[in-house]
C-alpha positions as CSV (number, residue, x, y, z in Angstrom):
1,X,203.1,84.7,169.1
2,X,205.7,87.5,168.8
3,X,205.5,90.8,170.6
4,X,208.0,93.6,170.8
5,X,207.2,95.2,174.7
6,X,208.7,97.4,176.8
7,X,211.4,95.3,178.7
8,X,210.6,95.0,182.7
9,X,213.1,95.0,185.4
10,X,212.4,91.2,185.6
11,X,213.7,90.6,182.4
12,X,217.2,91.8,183.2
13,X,218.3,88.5,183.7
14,X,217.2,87.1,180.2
15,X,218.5,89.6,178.5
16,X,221.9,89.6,180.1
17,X,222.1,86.6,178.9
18,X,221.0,87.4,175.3
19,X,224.0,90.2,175.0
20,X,226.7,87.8,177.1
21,X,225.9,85.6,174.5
22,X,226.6,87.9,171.7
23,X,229.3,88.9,173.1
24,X,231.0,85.6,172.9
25,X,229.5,85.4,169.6
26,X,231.7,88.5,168.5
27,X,234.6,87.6,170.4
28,X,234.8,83.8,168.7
29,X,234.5,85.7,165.4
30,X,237.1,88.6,165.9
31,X,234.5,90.9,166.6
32,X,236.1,93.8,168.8
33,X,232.7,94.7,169.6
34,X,231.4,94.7,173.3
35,X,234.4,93.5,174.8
36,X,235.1,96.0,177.0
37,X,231.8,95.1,179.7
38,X,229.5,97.5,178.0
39,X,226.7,97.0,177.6
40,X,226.5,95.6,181.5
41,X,223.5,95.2,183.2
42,X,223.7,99.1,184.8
43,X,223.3,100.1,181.0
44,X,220.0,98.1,180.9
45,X,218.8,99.2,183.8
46,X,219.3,102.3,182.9
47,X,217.3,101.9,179.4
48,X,214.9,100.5,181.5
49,X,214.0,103.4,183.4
50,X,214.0,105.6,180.9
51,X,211.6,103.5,179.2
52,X,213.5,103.0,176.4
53,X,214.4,99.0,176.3
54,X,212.6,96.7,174.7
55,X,212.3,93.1,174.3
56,X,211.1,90.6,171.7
57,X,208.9,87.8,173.4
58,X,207.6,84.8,171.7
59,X,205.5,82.6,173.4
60,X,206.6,84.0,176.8
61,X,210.7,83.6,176.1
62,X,212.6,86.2,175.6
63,X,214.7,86.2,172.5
64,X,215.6,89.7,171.3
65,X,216.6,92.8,173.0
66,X,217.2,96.2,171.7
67,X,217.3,100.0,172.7
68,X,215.3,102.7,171.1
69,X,216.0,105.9,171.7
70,X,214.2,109.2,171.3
71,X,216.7,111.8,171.6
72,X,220.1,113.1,171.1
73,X,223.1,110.6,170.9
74,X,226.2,112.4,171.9
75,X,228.4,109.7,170.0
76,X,226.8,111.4,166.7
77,X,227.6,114.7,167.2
78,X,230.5,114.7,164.9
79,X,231.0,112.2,161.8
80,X,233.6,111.7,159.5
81,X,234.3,110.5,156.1
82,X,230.7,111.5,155.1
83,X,227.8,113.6,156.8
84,X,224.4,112.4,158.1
85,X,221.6,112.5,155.8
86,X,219.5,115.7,157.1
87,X,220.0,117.0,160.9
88,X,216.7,116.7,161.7
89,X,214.8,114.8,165.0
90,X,216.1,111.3,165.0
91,X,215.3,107.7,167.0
92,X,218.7,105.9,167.7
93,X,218.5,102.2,167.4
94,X,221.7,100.6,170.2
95,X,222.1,97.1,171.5
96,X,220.4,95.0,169.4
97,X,221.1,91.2,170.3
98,X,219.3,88.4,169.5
99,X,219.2,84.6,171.1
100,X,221.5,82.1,169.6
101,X,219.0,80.0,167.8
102,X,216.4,82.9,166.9
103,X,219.9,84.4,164.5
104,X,219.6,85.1,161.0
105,X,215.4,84.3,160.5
106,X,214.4,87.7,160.7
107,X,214.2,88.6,164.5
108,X,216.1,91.7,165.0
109,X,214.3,93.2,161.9
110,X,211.3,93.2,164.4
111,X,213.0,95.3,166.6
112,X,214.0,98.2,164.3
113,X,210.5,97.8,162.8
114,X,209.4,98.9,166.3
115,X,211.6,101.9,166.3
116,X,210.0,103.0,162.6
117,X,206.9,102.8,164.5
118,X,207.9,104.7,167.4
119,X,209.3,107.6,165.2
120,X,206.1,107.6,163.0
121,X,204.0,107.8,166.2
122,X,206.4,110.7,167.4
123,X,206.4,112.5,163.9
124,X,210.2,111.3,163.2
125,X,211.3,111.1,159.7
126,X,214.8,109.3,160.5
127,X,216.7,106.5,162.2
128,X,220.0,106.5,163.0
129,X,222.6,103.4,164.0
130,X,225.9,102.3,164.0
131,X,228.2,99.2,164.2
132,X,231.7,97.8,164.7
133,X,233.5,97.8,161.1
134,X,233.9,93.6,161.5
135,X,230.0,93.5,162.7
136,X,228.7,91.7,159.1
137,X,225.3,90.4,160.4
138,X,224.4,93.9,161.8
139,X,226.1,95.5,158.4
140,X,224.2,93.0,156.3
141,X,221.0,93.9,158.2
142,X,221.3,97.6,157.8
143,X,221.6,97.1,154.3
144,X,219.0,94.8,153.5
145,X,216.9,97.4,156.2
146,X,217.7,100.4,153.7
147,X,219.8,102.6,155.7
148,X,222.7,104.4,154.0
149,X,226.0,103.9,155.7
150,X,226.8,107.9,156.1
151,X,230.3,107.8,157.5
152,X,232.1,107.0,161.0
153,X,231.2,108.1,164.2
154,X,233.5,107.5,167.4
155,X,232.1,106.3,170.7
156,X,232.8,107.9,173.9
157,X,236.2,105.5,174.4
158,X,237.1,106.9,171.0
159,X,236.4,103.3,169.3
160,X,234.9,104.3,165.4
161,X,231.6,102.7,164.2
162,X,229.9,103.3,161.0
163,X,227.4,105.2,161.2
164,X,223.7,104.4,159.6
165,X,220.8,106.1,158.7
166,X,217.0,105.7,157.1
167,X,214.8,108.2,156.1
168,X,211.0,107.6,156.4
């Protein structure tokens, strides 16, 4: 059975191991994305406490990881080469990684359909993302999830990402 939950401070382990994993994954494929030790295991931790991790479990093994956020992302403050599509409330879908072996059948879609039930619960209308320029799986994903690429937003170490968004 599949669940998307809360993640617990006991699953920092598994899911350590699910983002080190993508991480090589993205550095075998020229990926410059995660390379630089984010996200560590102090960034999960600190999801975790704000209650803002989660997990996909299946049949008690963890195999996909993902942060929802309700709130303000910094990073999108300014964008470039476009413009968001309103400037409305928002829920921030980051570091979304998925067990080699679970890849490409569907499993990170559960994740964001988590966060479209989070906004709806909260009375959110949109969903923002972004992702490394070379990132085609999560690229491929955002389009077949129906978010609009809307521009480029740069992270705090001044790296760009395209930025995504879907409207409810």
């Amino acid at each position: 059975m599949l669940e998307v939950r809360k993640t617990k401070t006991e699953d920092l382990k598994d899911v350590m191991e699910i983002i080190n994993d993508a991480k090589r994954y993205f550095r075998e494929n020229g990926i410059d994305q995660w390379q630089s030790g984010y996200p560590d295991a102090e960034t999960i931790r600190m999801d975790i406490a704000a209650g803002q991790a989660y997990v996909l479990e299946e049949d008690g093994q963890i195999i996909a990881t993902s942060a929802i956020i309700d709130g303000i992302d910094p990073n999108y403050a300014e964008i470039t080469n476009g413009a968001w599509l309103n400037e409305g409330s928002y829920i921030v879908i980051h570091r979304t990684a998925v067990r080699t072996g679970h890849k490409g059948i569907g499993m990170a879609n559960l994740m964001y359909e988590k966060a479209v039930e989070l906004a709806k619960e909260k009375g959110i209308r949109s969903l923002r993302a972004d992702t490394h320029a070379n990132n085609q799986p999560m690229r491929r994903l955002m389009k077949k999830l129906g978010f609009k690429t809307c521009g480029l937003v740069y992270m705090k170490d001044g790296t760009p990402r395209i930025a995504y968004q879907k409207m409810l």
